[in-house]
N, C-alpha and C positions, 0 to 999 in steps of 0.2 A: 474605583472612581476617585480621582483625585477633590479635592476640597479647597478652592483658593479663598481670600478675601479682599476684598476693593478696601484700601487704606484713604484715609482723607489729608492727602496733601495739597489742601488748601483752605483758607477762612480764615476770621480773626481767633481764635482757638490755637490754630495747629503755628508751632515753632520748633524748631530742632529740635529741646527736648519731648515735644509731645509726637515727633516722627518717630524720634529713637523707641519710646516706652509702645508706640503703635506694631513698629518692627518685633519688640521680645514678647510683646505681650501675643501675636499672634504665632510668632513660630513657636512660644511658650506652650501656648496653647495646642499644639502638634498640626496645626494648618500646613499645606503641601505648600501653599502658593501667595506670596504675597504681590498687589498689584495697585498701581496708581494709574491714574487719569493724566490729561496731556492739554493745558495752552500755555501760548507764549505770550501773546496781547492780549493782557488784562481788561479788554474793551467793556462797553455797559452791559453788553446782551451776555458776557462772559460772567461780568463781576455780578449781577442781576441775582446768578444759580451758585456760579462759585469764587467767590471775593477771593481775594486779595491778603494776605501774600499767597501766592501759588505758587509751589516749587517743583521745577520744571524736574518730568520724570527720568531723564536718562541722567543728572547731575545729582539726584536725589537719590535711584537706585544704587548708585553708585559707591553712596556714602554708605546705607543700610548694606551695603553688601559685607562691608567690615564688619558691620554690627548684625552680623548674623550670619550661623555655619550651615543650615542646610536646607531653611526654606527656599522656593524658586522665586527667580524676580520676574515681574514682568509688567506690562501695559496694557491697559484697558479702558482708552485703547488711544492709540498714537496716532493724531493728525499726519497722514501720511503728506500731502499736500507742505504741510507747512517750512521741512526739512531738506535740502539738495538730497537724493536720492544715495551717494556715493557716502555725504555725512551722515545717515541715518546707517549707512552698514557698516560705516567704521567703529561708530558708536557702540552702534550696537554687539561687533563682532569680539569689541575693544571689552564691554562690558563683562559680558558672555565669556572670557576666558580669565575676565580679573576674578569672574566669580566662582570660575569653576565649574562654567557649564550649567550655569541656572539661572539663564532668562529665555524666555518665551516672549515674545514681540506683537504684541496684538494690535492691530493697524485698523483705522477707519477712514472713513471721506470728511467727514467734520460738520458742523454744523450754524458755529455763528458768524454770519457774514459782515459785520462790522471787524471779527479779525481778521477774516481773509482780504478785506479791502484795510487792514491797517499793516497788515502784512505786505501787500502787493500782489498778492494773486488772487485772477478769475474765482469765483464762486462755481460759476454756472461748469466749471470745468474741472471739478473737485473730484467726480468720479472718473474721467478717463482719466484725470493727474497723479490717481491714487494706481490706477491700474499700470500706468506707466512707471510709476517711482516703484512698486512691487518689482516690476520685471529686472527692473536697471539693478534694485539691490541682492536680488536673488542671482542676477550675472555677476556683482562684485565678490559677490560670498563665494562663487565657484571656482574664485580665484584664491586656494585654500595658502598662499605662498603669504600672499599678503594681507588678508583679513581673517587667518586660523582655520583648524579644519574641525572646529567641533559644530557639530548643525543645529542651528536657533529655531524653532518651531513658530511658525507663522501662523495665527490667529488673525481668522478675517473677520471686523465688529459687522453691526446692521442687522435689521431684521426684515429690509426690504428684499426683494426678487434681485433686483442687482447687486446684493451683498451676498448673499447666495450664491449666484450665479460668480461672483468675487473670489467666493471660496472654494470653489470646486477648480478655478482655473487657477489659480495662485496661491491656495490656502493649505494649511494643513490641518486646518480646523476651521468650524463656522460659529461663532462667538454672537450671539444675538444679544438683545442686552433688556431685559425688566420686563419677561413677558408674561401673559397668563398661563396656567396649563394645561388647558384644550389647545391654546395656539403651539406650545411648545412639544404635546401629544403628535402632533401633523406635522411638525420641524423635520424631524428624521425621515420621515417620507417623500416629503418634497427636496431633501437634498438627497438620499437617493436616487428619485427620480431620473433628475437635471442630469445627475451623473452620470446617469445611464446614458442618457438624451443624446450625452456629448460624447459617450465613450473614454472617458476619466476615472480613476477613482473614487471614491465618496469618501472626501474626508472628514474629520471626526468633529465631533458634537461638542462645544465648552460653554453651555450657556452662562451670562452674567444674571441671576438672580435678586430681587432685594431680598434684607434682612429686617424682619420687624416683627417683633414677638409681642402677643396682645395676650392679656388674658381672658379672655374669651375668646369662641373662634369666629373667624372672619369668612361672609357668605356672599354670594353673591355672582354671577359671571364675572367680574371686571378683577376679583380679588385674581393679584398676581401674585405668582409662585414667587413663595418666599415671605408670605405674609398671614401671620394666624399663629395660633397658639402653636407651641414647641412641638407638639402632636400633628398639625398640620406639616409645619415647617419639614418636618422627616419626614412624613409622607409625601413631601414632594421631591426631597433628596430621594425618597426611594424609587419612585416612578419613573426621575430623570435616570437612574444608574440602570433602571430597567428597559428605560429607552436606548441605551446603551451612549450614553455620557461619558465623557473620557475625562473632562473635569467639571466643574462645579465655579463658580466663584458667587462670594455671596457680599452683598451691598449693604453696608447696614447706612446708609446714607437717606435721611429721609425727605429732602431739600432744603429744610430749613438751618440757614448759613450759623444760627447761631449754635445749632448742635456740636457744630467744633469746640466750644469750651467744656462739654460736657463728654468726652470719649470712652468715660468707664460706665457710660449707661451702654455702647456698642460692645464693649469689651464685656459685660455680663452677658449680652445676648449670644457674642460669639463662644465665651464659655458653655454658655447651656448647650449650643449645639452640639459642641465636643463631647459633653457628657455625655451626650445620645449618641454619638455615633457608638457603630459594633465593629469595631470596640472603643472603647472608648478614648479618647486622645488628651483629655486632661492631665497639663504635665505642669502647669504652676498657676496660683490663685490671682488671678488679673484686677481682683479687688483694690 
């Protein structure tokens, strides 16, 4: 099971140099996969959760791709809606071969409607718009003469029934994002299922986790995977690789916008994870 991390390309905190040292310090840390978030209109309901400066993820991976030999890039998860369907695979196709075949493209419907109305486009048509620009970019990719022939792995975000149902027809994976783990327990059954349902394949499981290490442990139904002492935390990296998870990405994001000045409180927690894994992947001190 692979192991990614959601990076914070946005706040008053984060500037180049605190992108670059986020990039070494996690593929330092021997992480598989590194992964940003996606707006373009910095609107109130946007700036609200994640201010300003925001640096837009396909022009950001882009950079971090020099600055780093062999973690994966990718999005978590990419306003499908927001992009022409044709620019999102050239980009992407474009990115993917500067990088040498390490980005994964993780798509969603979106969610603040003062961008989608400062953008131009319908809200209320955010999921058939996303179902549409999938189809359109997966036919430009199959045209291997003009957008490469190496194949970018589609991750479909959401944890509703129709992000599911998203995934199993256009997905190569189904990408839920901050859930608890009795609901993430019944994830793989239910995408199963559907799969069955429709006669498709089932494809693969990459849930988006947070990250937040306490000292004491944390009880409770509501507590989400990925929260609780270091001893929890791997127990629930083990249950998901038991659920048969094909990656991992973990959040160490806790909303509050001012945590971006403070990044080596995230980068200690992503170390501890490291140390626990078996084996363990601590490859330099993020201190």
């Amino acid at each position: 099971m692979k192991i990614g991390v959601n990076i914070l390309n946005f706040g008053p905190g984060t500037d180049p140099g605190v992108l670059r040292s986020w990039a070494q310090t996690v593929e330092g840390l021997g992480f598989d996969l590194l992964m940003l978030s996606d707006h373009i209109a910095i609107t109130p309901d946007v700036s609200e959760r994640y201010p300003a400066p925001f640096y837009e993820p396909f022009t950001t991976l882009s950079w971090l791709a020099g600055l780093t030999t062999r973690i994966r890039l990718g999005t978590t998860v990419l306003i499908a809606p927001y992009r022409h369907p044709l620019l999102t695979a050239r980009m992407a196709a474009n990115l993917n071969e500067l990088s040498g075949g390490r980005l994964v493209l993780g798509v969603g419907v979106g969610w603040a409607r003062e961008e989608f109305a400062a953008l131009g486009i319908p809200f209320e048509r955010r999921g058939r718009l996303t179902d549409e620009h999938l189809r359109a970019v997966r036919e430009a990719w199959a045209d291997a003469s003009a957008y490469g022939d190496r194949r970018i792995p589609v991750w479909i975000g959401g944890h509703s029934d129709a992000g599911l149902r998203r995934a199993v027809r256009l997905g190569d994976a189904w990408h839920p994002l901050r859930r608890t783990m009795p609901w993430l327990r019944e994830a793989p059954g239910r995408l199963t299922a559907y799969a069955e349902e429709q006669g498709l394949p089932v494809p693969g499981f990459a849930p988006r986790i947070i990250l937040r290490v306490t000292d004491t442990p944390v009880g409770g139904a509501d507590r989400l995977a990925g929260e609780g002492t270091i001893d929890q935390i791997m127990d629930d990296l083990e249950q998901l690789r038991s659920l048969g998870a094909e990656a991992v990405v973990l959040d160490p994001y806790g909303g509050d916008p001012r945590e971006t000045h403070h990044p080596r409180t995230a980068w200690q927690a992503l170390a501890a994870v490291a140390a626990h894994l078996d084996p363990p992947r601590t490859r330099t001190d993020p201190s």
